[in-house]
N, CA, C and O of each residue as an XYZ file, in Angstrom:
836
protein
N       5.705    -12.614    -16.561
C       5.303    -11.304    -16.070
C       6.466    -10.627    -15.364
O       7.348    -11.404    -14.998
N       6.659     -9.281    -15.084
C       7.649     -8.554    -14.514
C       6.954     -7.295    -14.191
O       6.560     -6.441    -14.985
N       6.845     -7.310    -12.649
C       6.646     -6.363    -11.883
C       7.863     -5.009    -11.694
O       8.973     -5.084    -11.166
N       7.269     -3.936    -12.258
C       8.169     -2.638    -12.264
C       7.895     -1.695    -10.685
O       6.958     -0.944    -10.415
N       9.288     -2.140     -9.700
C       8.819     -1.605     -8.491
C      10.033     -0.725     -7.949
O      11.064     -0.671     -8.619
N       9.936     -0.118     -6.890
C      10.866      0.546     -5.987
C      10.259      0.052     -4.790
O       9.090     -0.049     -4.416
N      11.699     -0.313     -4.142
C      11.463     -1.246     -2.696
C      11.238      0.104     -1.681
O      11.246     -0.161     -0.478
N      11.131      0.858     -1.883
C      10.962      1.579     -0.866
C       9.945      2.621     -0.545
O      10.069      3.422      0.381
N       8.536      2.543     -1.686
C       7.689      2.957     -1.960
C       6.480      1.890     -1.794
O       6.361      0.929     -2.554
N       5.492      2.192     -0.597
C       3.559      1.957      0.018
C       3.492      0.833     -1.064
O       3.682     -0.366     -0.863
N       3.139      1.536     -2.435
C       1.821      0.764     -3.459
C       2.927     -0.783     -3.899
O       2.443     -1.908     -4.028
N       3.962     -0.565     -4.013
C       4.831     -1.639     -4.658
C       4.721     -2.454     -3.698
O       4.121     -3.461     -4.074
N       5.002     -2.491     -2.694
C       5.012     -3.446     -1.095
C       3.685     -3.800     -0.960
O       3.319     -4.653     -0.152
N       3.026     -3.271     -1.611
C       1.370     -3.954     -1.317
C       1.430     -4.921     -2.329
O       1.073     -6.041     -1.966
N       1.698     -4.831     -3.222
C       1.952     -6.097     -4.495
C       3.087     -7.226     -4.189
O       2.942     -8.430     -4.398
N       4.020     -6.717     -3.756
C       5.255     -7.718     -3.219
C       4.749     -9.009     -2.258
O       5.041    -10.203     -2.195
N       3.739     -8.017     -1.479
C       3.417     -8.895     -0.193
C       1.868     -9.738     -0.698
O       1.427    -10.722     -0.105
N       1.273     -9.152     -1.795
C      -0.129     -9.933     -2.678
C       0.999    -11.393     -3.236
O       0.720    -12.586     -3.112
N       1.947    -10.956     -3.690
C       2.496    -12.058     -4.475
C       3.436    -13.551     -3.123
O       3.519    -14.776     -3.216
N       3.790    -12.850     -2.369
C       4.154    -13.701     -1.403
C       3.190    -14.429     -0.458
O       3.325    -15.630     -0.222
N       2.179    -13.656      0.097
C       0.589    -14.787     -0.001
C       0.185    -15.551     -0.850
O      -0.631    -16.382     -0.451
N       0.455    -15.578     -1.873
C      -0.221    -16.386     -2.683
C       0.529    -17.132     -3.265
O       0.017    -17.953     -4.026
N       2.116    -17.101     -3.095
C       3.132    -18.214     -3.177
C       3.451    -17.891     -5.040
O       3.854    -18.745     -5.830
N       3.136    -16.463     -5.367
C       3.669    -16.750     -7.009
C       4.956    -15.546     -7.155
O       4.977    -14.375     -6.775
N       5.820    -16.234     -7.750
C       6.861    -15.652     -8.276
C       7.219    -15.348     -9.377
O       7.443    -16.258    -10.176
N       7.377    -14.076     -9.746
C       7.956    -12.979    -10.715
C       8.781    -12.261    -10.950
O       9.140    -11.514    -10.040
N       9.418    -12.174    -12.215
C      10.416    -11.366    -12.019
C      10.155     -9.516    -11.755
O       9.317     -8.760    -12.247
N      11.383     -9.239    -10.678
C      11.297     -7.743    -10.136
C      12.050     -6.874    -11.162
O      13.155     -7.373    -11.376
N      11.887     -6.009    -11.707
C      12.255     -5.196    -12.366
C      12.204     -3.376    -11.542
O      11.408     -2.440    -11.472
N      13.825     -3.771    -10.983
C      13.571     -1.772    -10.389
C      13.378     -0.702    -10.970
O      13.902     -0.678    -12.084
N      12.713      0.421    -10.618
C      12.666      1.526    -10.769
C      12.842      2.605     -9.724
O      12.011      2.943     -8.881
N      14.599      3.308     -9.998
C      14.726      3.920     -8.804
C      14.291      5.505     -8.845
O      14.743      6.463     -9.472
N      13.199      5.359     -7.886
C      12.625      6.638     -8.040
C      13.674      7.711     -7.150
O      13.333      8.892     -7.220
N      14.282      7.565     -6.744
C      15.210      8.432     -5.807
C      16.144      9.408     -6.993
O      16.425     10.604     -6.913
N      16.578      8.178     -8.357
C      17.363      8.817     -9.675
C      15.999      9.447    -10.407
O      16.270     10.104    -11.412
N      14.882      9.379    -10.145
C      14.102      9.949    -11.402
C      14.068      8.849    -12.437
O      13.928      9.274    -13.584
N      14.110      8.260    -12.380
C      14.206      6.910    -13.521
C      12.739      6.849    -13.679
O      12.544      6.669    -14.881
N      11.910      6.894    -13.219
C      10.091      6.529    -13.870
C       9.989      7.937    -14.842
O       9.146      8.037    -15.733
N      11.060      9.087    -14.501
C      10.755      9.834    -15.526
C      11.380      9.434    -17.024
O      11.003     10.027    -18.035
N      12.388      8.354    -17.058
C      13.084      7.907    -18.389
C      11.839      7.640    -19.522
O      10.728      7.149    -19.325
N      12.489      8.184    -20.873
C      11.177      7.508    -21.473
C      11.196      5.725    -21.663
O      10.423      4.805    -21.929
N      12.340      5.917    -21.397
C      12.080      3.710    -21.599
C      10.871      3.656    -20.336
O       9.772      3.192    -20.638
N      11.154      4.222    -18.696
C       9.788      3.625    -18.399
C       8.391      4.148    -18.433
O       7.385      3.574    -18.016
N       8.499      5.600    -19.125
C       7.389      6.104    -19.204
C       6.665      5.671    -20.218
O       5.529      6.144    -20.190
N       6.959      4.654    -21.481
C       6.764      3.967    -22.337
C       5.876      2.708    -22.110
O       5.148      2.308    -23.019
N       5.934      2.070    -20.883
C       5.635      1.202    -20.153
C       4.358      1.756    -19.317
O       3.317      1.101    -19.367
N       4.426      3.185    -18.397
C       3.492      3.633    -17.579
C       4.070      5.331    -17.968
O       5.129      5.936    -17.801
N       2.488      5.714    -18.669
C       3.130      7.337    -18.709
C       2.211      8.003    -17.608
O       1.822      9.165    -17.727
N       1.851      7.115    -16.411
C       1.862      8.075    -15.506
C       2.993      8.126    -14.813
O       2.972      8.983    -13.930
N       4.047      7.465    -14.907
C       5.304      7.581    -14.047
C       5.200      7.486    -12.606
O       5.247      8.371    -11.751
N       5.070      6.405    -12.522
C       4.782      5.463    -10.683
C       4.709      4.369    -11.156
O       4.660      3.985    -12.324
N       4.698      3.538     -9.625
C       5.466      2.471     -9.633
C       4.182      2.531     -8.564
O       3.734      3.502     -7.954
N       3.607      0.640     -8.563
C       3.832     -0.520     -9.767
C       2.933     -0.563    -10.791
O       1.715     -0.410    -10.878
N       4.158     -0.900    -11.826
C       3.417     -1.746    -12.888
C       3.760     -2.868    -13.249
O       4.921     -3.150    -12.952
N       2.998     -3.890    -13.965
C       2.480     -5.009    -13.918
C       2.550     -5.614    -15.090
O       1.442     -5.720    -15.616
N       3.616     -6.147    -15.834
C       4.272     -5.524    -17.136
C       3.650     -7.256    -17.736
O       4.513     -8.036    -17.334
N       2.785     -7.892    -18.330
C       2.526     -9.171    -18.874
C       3.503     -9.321    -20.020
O       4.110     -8.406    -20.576
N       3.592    -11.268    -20.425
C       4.671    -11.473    -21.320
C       3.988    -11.094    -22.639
O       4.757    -10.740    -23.532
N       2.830    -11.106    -22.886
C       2.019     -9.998    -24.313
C       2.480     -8.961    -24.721
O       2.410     -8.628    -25.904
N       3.207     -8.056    -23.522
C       3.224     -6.524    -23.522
C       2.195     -5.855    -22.966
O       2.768     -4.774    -22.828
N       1.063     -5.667    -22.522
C      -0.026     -5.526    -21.637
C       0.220     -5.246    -20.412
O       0.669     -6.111    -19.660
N      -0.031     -3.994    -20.001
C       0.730     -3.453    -18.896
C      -0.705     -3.041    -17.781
O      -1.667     -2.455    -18.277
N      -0.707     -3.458    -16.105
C      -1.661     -2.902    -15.192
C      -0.356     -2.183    -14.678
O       0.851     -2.425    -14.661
N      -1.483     -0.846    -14.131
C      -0.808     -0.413    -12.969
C      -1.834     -0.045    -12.341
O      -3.001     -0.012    -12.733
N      -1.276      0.316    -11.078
C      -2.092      0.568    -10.259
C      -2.432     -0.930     -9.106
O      -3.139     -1.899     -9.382
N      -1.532     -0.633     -7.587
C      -1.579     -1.947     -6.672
C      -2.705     -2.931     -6.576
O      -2.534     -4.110     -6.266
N      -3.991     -2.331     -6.887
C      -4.823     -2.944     -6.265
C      -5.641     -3.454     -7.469
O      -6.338     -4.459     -7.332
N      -5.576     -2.734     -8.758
C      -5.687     -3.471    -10.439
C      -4.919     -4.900    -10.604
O      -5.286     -6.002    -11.012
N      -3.359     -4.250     -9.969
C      -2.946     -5.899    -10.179
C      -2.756     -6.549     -9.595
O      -2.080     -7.498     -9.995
N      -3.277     -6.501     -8.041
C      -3.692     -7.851     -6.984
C      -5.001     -8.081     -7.601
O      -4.734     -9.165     -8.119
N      -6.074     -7.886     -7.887
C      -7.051     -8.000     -8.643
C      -6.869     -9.542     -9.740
O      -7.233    -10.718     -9.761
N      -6.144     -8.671    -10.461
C      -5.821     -9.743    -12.081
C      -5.297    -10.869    -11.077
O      -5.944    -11.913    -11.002
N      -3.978    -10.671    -10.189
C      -3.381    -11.950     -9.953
C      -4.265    -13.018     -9.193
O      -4.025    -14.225     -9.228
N      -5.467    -12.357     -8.402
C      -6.332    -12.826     -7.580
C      -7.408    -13.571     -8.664
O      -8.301    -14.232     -8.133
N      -7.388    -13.518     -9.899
C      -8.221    -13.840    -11.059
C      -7.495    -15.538    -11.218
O      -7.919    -16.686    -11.081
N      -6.419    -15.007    -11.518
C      -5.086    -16.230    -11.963
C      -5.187    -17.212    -10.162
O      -5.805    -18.224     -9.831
N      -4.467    -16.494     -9.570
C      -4.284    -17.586     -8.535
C      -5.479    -17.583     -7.466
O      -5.032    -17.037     -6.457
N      -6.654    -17.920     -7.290
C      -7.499    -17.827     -6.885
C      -7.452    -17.877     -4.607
O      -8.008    -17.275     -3.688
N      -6.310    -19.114     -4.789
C      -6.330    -19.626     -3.408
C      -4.874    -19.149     -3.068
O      -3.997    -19.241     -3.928
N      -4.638    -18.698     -1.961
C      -6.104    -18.236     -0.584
C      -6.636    -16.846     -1.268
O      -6.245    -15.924     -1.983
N      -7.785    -17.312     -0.570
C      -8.794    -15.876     -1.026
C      -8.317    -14.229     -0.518
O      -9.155    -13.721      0.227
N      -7.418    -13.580     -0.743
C      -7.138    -12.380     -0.322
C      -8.232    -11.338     -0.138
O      -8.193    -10.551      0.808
N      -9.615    -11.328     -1.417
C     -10.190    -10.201     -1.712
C     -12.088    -10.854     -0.571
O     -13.114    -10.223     -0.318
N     -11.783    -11.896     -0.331
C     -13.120    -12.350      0.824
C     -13.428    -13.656      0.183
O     -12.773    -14.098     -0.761
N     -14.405    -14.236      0.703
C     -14.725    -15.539      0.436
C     -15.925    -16.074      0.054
O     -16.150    -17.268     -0.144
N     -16.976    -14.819     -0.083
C     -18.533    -14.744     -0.251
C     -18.387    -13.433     -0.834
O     -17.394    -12.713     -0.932
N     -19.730    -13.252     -1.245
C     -20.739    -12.319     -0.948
C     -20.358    -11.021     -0.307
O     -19.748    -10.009     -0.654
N     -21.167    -11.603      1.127
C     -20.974    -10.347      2.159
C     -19.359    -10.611      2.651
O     -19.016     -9.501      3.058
N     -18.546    -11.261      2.765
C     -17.455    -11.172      2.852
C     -16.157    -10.222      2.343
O     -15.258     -9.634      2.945
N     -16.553    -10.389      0.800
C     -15.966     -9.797     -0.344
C     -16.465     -8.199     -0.527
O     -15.816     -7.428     -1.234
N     -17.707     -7.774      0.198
C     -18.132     -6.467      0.117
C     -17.520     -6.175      1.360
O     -16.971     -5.075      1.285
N     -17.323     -6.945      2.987
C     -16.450     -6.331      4.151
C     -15.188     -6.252      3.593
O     -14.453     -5.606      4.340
N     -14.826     -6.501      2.950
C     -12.967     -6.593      2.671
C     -13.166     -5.586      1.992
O     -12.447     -4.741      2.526
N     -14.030     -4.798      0.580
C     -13.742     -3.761      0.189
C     -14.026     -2.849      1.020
O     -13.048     -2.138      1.254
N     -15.230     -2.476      1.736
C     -15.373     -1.393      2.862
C     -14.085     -1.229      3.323
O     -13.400     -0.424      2.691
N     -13.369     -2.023      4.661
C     -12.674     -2.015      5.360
C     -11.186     -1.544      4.139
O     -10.594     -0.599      4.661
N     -10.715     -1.818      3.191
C     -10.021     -1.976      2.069
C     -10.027     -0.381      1.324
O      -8.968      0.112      0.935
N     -10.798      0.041      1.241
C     -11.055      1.618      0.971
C     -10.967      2.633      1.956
O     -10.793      3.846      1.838
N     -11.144      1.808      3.091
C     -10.987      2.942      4.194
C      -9.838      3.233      4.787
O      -9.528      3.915      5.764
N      -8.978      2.269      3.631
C      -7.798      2.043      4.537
C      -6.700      2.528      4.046
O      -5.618      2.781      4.577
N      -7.191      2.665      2.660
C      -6.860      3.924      1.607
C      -7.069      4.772      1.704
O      -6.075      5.451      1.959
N      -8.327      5.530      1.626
C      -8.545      6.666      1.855
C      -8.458      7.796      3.044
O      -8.413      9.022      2.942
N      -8.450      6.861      4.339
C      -8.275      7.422      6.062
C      -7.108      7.256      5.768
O      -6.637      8.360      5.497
N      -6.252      6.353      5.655
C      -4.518      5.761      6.593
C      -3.991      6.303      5.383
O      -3.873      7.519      5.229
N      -3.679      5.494      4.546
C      -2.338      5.752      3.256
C      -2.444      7.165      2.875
O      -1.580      8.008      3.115
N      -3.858      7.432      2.102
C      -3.851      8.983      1.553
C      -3.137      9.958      2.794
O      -2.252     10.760      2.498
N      -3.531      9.826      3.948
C      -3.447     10.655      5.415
C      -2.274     10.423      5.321
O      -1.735     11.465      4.948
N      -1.311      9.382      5.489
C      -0.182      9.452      5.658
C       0.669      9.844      4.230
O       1.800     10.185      4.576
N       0.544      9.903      2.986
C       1.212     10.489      1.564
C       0.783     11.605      1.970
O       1.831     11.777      2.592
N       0.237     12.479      2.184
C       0.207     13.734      2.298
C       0.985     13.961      2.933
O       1.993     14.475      2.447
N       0.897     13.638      4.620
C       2.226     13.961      5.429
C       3.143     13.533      5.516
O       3.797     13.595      6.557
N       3.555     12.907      4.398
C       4.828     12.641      4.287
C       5.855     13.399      2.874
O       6.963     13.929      2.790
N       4.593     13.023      1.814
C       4.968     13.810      0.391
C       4.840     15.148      0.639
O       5.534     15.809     -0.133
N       4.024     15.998      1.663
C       4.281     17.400      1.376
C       5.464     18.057      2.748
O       5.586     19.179      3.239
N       6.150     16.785      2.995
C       7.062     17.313      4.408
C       8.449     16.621      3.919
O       9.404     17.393      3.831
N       8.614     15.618      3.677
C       9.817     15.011      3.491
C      10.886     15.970      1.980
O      10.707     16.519      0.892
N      11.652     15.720      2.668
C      13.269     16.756      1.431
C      13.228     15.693      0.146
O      13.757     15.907     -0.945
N      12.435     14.422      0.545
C      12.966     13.757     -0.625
C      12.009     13.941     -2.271
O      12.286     13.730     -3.451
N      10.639     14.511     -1.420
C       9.416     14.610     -2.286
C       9.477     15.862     -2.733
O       8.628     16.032     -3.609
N      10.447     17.313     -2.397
C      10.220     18.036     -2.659
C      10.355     18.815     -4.293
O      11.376     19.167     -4.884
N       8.949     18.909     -4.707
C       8.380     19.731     -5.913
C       8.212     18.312     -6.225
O       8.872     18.134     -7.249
N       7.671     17.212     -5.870
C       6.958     15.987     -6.386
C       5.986     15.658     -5.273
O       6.268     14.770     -4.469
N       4.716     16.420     -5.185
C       4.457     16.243     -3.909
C       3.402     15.401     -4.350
O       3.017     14.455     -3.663
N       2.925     15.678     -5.424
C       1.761     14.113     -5.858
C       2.685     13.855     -6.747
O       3.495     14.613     -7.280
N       2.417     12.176     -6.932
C       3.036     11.431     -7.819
C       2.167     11.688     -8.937
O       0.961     11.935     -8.888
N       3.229     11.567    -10.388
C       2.169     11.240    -11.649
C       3.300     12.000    -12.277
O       4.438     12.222    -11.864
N       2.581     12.396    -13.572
C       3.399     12.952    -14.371
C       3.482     14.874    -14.486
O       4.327     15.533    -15.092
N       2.643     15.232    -13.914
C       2.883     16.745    -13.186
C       3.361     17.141    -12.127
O       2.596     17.220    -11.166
N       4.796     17.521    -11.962
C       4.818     18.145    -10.670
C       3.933     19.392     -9.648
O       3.322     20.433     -9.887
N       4.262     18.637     -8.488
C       3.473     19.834     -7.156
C       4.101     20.215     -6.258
O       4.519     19.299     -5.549
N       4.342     21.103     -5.981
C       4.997     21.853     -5.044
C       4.219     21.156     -3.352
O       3.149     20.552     -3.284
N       5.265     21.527     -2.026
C       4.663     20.795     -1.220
C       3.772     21.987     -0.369
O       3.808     23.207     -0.529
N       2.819     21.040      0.763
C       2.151     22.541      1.008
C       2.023     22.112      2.879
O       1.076     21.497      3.369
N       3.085     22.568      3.554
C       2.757     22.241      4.909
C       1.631     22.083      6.000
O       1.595     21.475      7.070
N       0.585     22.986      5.212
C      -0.669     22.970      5.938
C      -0.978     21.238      5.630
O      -1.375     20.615      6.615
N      -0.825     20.496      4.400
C      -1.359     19.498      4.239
C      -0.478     18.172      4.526
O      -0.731     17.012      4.201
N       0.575     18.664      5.197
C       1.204     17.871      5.891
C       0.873     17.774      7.351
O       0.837     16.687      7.928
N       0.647     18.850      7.909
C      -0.245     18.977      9.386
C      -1.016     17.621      9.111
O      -0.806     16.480      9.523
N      -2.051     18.183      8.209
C      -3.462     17.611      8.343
C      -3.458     16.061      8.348
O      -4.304     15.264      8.754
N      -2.006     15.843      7.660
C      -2.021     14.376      6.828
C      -1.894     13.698      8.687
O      -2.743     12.959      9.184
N      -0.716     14.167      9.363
C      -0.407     14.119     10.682
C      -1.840     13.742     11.532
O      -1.993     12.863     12.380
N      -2.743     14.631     11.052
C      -3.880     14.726     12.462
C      -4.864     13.293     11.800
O      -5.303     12.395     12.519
N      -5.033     13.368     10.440
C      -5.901     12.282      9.993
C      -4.950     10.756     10.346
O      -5.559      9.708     10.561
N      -3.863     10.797     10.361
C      -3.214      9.248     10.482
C      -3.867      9.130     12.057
O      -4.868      8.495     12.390
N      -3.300      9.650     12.597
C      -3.808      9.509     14.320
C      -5.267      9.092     14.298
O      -5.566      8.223     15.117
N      -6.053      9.468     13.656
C      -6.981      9.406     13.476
C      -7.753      7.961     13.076
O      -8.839      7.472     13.387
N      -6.504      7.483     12.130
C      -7.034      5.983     11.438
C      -6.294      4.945     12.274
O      -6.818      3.849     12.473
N      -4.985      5.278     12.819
C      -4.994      4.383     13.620
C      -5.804      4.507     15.051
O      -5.829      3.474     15.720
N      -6.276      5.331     15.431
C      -7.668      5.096     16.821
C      -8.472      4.374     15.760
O      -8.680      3.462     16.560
N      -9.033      4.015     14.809
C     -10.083      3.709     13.915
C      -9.816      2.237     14.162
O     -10.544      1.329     14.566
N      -8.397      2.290     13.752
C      -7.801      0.317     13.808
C      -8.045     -0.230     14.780
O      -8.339     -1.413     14.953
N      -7.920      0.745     15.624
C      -7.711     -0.095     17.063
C      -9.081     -0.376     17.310
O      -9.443     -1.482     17.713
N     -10.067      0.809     17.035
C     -11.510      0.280     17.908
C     -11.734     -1.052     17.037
O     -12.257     -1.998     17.626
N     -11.345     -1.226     15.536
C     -12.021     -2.274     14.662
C     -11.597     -4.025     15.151
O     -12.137     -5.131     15.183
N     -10.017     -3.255     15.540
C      -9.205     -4.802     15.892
C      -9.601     -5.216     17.335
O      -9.569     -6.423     17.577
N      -9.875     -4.583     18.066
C     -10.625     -5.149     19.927
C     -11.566     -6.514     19.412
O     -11.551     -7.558     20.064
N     -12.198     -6.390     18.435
C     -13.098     -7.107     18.216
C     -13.225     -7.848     16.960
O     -14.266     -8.168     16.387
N     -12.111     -8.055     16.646
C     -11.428     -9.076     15.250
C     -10.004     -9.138     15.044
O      -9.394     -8.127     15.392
N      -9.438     -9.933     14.640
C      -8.378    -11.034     14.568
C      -7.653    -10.151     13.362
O      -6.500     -9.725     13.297
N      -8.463    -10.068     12.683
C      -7.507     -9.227     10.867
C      -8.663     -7.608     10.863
O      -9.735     -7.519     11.462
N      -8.135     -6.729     10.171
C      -9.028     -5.493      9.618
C      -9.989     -6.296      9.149
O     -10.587     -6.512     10.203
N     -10.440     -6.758      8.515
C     -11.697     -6.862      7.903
C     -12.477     -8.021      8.414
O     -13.564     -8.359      7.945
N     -11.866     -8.615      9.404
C     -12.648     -9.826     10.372
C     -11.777    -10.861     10.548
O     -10.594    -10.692     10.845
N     -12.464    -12.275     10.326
C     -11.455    -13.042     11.092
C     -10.292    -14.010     10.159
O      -9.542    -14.926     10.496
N     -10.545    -13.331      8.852
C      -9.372    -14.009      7.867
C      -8.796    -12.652      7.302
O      -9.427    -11.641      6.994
N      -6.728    -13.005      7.211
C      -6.289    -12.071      6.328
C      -6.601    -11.563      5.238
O      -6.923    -12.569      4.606
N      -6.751    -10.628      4.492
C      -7.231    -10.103      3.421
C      -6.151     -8.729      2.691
O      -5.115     -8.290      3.190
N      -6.703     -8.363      1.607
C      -5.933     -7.203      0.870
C      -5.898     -6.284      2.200
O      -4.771     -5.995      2.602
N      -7.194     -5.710      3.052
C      -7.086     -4.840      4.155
C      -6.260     -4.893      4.611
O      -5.490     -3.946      4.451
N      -5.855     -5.985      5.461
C      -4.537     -6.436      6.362
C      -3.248     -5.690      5.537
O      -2.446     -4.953      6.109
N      -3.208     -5.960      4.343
C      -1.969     -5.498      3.942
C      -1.615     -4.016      3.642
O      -0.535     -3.495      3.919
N      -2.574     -3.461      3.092
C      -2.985     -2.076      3.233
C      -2.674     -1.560      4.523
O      -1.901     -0.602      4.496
N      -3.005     -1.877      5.479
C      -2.928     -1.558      6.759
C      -1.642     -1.424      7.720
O      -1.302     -0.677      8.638
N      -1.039     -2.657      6.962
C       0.636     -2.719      7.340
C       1.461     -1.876      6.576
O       2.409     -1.173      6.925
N       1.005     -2.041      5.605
C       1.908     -0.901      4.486
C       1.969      0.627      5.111
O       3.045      1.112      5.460
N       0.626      1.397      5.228
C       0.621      2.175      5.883
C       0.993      2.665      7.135
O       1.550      3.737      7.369
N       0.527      1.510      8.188
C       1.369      1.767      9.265
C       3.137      1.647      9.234
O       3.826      2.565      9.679
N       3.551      0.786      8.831
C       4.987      1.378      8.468
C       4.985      2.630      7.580
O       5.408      3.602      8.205
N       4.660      2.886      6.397
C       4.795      3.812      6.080
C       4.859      5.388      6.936
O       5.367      6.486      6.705
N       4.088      4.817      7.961
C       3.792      6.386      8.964
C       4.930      6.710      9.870
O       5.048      7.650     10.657
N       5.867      5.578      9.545
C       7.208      5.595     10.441
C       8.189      6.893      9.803
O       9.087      7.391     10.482
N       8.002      7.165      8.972
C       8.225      8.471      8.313
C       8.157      9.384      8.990
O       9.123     10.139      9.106
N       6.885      9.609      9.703
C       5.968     10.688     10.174
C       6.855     10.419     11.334
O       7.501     11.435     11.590
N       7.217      9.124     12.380
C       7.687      8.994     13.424
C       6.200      8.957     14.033
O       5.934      9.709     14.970
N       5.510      8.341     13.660
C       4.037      8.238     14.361
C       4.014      6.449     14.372
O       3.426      5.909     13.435
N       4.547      5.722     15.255
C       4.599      3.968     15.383
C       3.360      3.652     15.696
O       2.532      4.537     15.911
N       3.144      2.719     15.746
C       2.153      1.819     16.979
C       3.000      1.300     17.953
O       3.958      0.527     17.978
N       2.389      1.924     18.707
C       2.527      2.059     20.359
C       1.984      1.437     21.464
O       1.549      0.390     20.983
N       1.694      1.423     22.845
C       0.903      0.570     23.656
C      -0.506      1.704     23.533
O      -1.627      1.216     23.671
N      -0.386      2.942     23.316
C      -1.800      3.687     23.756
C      -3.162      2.908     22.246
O      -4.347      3.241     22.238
N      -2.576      1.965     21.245
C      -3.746      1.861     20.562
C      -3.190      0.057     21.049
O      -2.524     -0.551     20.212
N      -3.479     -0.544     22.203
C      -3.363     -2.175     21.877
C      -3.592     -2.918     21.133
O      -2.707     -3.610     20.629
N      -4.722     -3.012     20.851
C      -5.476     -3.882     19.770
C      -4.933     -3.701     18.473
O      -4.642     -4.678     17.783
N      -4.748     -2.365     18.020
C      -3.918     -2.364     16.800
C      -2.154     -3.027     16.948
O      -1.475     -3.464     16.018
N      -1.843     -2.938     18.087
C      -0.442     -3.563     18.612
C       0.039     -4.547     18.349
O       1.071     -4.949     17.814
N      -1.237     -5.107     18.992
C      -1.375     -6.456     18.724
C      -1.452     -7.096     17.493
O      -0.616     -7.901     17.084
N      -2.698     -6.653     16.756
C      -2.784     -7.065     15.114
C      -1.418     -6.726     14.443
O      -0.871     -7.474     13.633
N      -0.839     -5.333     14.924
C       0.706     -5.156     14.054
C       1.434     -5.809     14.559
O       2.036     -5.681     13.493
N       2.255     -6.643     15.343
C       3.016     -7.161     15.993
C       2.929     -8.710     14.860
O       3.753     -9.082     14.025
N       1.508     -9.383     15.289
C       0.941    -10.538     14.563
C       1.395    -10.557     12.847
O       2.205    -11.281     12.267
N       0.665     -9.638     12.417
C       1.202     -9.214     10.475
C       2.383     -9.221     10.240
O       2.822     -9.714      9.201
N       3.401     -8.493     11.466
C       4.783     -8.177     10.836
C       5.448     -9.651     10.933
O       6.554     -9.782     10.407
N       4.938    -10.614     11.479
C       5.690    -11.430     11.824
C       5.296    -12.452     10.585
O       5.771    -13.561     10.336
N       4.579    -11.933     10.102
C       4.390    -13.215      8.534
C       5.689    -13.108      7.531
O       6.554    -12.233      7.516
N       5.591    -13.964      6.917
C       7.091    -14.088      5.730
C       6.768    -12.832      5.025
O       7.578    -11.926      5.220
N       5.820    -12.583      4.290
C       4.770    -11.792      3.326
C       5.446    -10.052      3.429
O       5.552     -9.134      2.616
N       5.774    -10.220      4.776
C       5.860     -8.753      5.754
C       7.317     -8.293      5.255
O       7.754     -7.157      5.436
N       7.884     -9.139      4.721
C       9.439     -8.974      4.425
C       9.442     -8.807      2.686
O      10.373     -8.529      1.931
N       8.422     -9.015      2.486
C       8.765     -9.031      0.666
C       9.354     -7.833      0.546
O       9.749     -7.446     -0.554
């Protein structure tokens, strides 16, 4: 298998760090989105939505999309359980796991893709360009603040985002919060509990993939 990534892009680092939990190794195959290279047709051939990651099998059989191919690999390498361990377990890890997408990461790609010089006239990823739109960089600003007060009330009273074992959440969660370092929005002492949980995560091997 050969993972098609850019080290310096959210969704790829969520897969880097799925594969370093779970102790499996693959070959990395870059894609530097900084040259426009996901627009080449060699890799749009591979993924014609043009983003990164994809998930390239030795068949030719291609996932994309981070959380499609922690999924598959979570199929293959079963242990440790990333996605829950039950039942009701496996339904808290997606709750907490969607919210963490949809409040934190989305909140923070907005304010970052419609503010940063580097995104500009690529303000959603894919294969159409978008112009950027500052109002939705505000907003992206007011909703991150927003998800990290969310973390913090969740973490006072659990060990990981989604309770008391690491999970896909956890990583989602780190991804994003670095990611918001963009914004210049850290974790700080005013959310502790999230401090704490970030302090704890960054310090895993996983955190460095």
């Amino acid at each position: 298998m050969k993972l098609h990534d850019f080290t310096m892009a959210p969704n790829p680092r969520r897969v880097r760090m799925f594969l370093a939990e779970k102790g499996i190794e693959i070959t990395i195959v870059p894609v530097d989105l900084s040259q426009h290279e996901q627009m080449n047709d060699s890799y749009v051939a591979i993924n014609p939505r043009r983003a990164v990651p994809a998930l390239e099998l030795d068949d030719g059989r291609v996932l994309t999309e981070s959380v499609a191919i922690c999924r598959y690999l979570e199929e293959l390498h079963p242990d440790p359980p990333l996605f829950g361990r039950d039942a009701w377990d496996r339904a808290v890890v997606e709750m907490w796991h969607r919210r963490v997408e949809l409040e934190g990461l989305q909140a923070v790609a907005d304010g970052v893709r419609n503010s940063s010089e580097f995104f500009k006239g690529r303000a959603i990823a894919g294969p159409v360009d978008f112009e950027q739109i500052p109002a939705l960089a505000e907003r992206g600003r007011q909703r991150t603040a927003l998800f990290k007060a969310m973390l913090d009330e969740q973490l006072a009273d659990n060990e990981f985002v989604a309770g008391a074992h690491f999970t896909v959440a956890d990583i989602a969660a780190l991804v994003t919060c670095d990611f918001a370092k963009v914004l210049k929005m850290r974790v700080g002492d005013d959310t502790p509990a999230l401090k704490r949980w970030y302090d704890a995560v960054s310090r895993r091997p996983s955190a460095t993939a």
